[in-house]
N, CA, C and O of each residue as an XYZ file, in Angstrom:
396
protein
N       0.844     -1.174      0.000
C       0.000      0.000      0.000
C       0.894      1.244      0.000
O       1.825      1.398      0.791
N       0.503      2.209     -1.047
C       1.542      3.393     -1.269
C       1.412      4.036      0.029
O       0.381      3.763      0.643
N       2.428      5.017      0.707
C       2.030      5.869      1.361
C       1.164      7.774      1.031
O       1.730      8.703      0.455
N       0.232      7.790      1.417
C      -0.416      9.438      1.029
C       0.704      9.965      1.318
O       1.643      9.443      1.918
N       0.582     11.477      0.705
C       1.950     12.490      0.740
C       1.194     12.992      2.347
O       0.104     12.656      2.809
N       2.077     13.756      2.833
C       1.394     14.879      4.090
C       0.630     15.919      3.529
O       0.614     16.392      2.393
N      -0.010     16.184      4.569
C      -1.398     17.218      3.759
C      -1.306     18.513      4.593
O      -0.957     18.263      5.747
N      -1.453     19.432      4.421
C      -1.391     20.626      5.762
C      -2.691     20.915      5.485
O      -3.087     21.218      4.359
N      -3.584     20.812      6.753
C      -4.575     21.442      6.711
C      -4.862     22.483      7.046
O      -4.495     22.581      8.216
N      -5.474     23.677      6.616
C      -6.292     25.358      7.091
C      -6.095     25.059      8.303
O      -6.022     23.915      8.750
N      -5.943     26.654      9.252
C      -6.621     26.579     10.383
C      -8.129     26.772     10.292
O      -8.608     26.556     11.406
N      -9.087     27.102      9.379
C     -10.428     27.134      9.497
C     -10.557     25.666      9.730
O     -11.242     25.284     10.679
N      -9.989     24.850      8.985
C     -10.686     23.377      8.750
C     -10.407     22.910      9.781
O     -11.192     22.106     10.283
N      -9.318     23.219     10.381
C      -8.960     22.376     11.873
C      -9.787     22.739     12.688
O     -10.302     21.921     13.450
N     -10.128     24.152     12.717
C     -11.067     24.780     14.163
C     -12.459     24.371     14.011
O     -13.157     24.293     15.022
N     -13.157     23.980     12.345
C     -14.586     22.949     11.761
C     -14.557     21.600     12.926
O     -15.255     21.238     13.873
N     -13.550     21.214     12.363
C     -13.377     19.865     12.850
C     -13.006     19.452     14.465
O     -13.079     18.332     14.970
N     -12.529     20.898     15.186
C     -12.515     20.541     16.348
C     -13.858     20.839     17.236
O     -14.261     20.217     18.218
N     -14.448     22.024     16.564
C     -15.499     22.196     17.136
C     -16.518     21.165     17.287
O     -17.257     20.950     18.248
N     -16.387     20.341     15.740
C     -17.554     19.242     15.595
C     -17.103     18.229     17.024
O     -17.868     17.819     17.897
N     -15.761     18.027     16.920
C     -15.862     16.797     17.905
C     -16.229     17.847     19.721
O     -16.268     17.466     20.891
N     -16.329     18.549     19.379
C     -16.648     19.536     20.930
C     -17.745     19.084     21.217
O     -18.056     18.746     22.359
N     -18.915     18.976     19.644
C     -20.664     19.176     20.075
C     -20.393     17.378     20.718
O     -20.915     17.001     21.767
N     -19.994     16.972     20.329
C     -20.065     15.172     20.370
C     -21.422     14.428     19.798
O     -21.909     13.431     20.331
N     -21.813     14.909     18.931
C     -23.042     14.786     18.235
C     -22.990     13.123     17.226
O     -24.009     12.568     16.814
N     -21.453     12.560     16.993
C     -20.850     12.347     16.492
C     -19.667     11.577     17.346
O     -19.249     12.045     18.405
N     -19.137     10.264     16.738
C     -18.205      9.813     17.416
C     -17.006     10.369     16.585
O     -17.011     11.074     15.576
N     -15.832      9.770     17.411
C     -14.647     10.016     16.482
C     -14.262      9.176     15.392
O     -13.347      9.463     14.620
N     -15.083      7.954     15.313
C     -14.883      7.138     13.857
C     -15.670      7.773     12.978
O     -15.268      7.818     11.815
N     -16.889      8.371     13.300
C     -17.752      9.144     12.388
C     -17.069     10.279     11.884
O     -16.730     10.425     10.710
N     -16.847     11.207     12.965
C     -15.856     12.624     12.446
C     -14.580     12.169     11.649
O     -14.077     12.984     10.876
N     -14.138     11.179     11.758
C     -12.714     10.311     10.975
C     -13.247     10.217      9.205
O     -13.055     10.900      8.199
N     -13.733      9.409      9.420
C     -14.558      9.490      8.395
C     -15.474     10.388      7.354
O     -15.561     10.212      6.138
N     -15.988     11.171      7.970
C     -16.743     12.168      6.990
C     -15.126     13.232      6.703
O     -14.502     13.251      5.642
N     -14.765     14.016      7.965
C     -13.642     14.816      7.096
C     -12.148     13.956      6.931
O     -11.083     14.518      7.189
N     -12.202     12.773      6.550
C     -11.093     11.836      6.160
C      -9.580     12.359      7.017
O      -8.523     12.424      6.390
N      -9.642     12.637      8.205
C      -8.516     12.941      8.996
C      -8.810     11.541      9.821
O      -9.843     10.879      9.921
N      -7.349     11.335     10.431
C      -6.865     10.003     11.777
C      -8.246     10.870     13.308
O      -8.844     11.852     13.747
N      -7.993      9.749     13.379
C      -9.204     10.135     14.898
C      -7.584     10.807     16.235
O      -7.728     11.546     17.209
N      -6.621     10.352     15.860
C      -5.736     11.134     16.611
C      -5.404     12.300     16.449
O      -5.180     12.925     17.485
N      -5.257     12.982     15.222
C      -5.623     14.023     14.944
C      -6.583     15.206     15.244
O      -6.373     16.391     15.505
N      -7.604     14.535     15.127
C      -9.008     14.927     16.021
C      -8.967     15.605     17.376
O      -8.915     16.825     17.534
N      -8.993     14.816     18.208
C      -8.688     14.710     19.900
C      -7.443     15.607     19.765
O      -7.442     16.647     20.424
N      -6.176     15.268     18.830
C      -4.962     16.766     19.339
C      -5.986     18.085     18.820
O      -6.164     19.013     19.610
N      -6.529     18.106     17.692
C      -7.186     19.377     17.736
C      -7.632     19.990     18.648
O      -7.332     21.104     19.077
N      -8.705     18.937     19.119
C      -9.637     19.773     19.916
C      -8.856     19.850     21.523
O      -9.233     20.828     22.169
N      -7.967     19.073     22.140
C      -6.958     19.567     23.294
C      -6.561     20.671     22.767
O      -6.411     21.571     23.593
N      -6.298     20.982     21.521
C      -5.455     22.346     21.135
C      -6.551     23.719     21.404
O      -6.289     24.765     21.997
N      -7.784     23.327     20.783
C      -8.998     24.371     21.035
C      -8.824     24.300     22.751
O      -7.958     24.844     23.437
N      -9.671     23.654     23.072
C      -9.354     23.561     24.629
C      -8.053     24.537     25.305
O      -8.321     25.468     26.065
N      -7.001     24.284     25.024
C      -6.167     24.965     25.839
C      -5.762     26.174     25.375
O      -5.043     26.772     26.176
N      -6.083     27.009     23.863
C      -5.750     27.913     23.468
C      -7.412     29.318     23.339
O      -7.702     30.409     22.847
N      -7.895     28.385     24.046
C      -9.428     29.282     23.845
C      -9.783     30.498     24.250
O     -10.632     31.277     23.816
N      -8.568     30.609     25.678
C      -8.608     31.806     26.602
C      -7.770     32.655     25.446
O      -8.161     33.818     25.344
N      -6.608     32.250     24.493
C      -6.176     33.675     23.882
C      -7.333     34.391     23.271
O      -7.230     35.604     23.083
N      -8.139     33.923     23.027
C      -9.300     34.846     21.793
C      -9.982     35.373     22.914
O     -10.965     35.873     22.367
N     -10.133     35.637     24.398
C     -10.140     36.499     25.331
C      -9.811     37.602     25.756
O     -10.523     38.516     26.173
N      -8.201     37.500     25.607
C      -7.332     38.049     26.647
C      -7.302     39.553     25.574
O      -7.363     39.480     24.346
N      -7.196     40.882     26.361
C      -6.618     42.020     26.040
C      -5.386     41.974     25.476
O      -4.527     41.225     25.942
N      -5.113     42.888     24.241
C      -3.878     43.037     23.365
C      -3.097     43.672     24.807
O      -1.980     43.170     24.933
N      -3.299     44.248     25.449
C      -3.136     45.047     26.634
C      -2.254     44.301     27.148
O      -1.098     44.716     27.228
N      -2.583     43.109     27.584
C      -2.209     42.714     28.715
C      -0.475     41.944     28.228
O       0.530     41.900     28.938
N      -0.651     41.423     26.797
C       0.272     41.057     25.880
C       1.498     41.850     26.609
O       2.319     41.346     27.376
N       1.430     43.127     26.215
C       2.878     43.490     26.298
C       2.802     44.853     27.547
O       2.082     45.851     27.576
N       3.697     44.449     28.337
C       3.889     44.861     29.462
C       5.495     45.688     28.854
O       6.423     45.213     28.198
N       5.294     46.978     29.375
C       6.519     48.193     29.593
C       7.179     48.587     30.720
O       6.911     49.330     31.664
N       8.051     47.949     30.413
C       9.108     49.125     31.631
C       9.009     50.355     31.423
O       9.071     50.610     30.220
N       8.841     51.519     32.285
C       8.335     52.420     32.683
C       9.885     52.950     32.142
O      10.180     53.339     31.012
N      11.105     52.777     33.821
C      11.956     53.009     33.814
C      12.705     53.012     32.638
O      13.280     54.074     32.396
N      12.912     51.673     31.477
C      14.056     51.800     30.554
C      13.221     52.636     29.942
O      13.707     53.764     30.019
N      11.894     52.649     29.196
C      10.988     54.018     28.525
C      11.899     55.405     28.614
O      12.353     55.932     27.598
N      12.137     55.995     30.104
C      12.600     57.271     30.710
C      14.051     57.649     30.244
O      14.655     58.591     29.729
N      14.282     56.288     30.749
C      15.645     55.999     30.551
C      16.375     56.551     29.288
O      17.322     57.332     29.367
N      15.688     55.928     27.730
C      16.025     56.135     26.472
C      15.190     57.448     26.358
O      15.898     57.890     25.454
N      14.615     58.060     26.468
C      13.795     59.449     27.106
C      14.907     60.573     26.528
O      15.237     61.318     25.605
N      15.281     59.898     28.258
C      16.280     61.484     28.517
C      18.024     60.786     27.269
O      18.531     61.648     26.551
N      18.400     59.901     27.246
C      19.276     59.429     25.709
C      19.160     60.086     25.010
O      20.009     60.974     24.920
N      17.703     60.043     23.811
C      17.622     60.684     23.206
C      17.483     62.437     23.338
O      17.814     63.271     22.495
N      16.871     62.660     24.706
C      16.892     64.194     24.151
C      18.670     64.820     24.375
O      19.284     65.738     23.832
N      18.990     63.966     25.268
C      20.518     64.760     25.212
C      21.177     64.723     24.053
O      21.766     65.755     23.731
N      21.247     63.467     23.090
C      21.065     63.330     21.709
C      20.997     64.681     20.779
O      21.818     65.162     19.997
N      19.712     65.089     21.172
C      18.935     66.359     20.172
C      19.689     67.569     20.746
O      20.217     68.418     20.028
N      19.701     67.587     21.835
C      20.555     68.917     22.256
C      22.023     68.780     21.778
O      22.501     69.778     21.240
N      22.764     67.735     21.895
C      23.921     67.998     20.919
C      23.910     68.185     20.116
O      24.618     69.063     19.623
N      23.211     67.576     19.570
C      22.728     67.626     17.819
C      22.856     69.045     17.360
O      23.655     69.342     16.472
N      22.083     69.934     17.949
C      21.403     71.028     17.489
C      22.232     71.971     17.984
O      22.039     73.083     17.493
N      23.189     71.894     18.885
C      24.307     72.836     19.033
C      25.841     72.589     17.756
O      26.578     73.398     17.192
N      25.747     70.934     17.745
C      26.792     70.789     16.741
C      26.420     71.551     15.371
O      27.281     72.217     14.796
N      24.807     71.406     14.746
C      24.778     72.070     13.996
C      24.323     73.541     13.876
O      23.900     73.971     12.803
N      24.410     74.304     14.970
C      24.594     75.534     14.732
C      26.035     76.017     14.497
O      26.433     76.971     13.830
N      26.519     75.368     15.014
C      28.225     75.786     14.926
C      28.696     75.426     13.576
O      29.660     76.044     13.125
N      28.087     74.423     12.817
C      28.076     73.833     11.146
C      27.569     75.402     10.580
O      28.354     76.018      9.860
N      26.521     75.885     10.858
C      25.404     76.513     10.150
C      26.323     77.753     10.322
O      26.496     78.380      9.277
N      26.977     78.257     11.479
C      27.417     79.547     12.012
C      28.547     80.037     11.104
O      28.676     81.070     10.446
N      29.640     78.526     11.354
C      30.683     78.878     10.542
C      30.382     79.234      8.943
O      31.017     80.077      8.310
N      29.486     78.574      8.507
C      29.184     78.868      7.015
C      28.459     80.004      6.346
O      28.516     80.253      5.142
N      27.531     80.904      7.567
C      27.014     82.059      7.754
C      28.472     83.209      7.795
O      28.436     84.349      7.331
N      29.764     82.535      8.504
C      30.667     83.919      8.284
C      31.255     83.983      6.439
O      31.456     85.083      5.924
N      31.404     83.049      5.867
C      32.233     82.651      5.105
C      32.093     84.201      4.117
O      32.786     84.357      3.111
């Protein structure tokens, strides 16, 4: 018996198919069968729904957390930055104003 190539399936089709085995309306030889995936497959889906369900919850917010301090920190960097800056080039600008 040849072996099938590997198949990558959608995430829509995976999240179809995990939901179906969620309702349990349906065994897993049945769900095997109608969308032609392994029944192990199945069950990792839907553990995967299961444990990833709270991200489609959670605040973008809460994602990324800031240091306050390094924020300030590169703050005051850059403006001392701009104040050199802007004295080096007046002294550019000055000398070329005597010429």
């Amino acid at each position: 018996m040849a072996r099938r190539p590997r198949r990558n399936h959608a995430p829509a089709f995976k999240a179809k198919v995990a939901l179906e085995a969620m309702k349990e309306e349906q065994t897993l030889v049945e769900l095997s069968q109608k969308f032609d995936v392994h029944q192990n497959q199945i069950v990792k889906w839907k553990k995967e729904l299961l444990s990833r369900a709270q991200e489609i919850f959670t605040d973008g917010k809460q994602e990324t957390q800031v240091n306050v301090k390094d924020l300030h920190a590169k703050i005051g960097e850059l403006t001392l930055e701009n104040d050199f800056l802007s004295v080096a080039l007046g002294h550019v600008q000055g000398s070329s104003a005597k010429k």
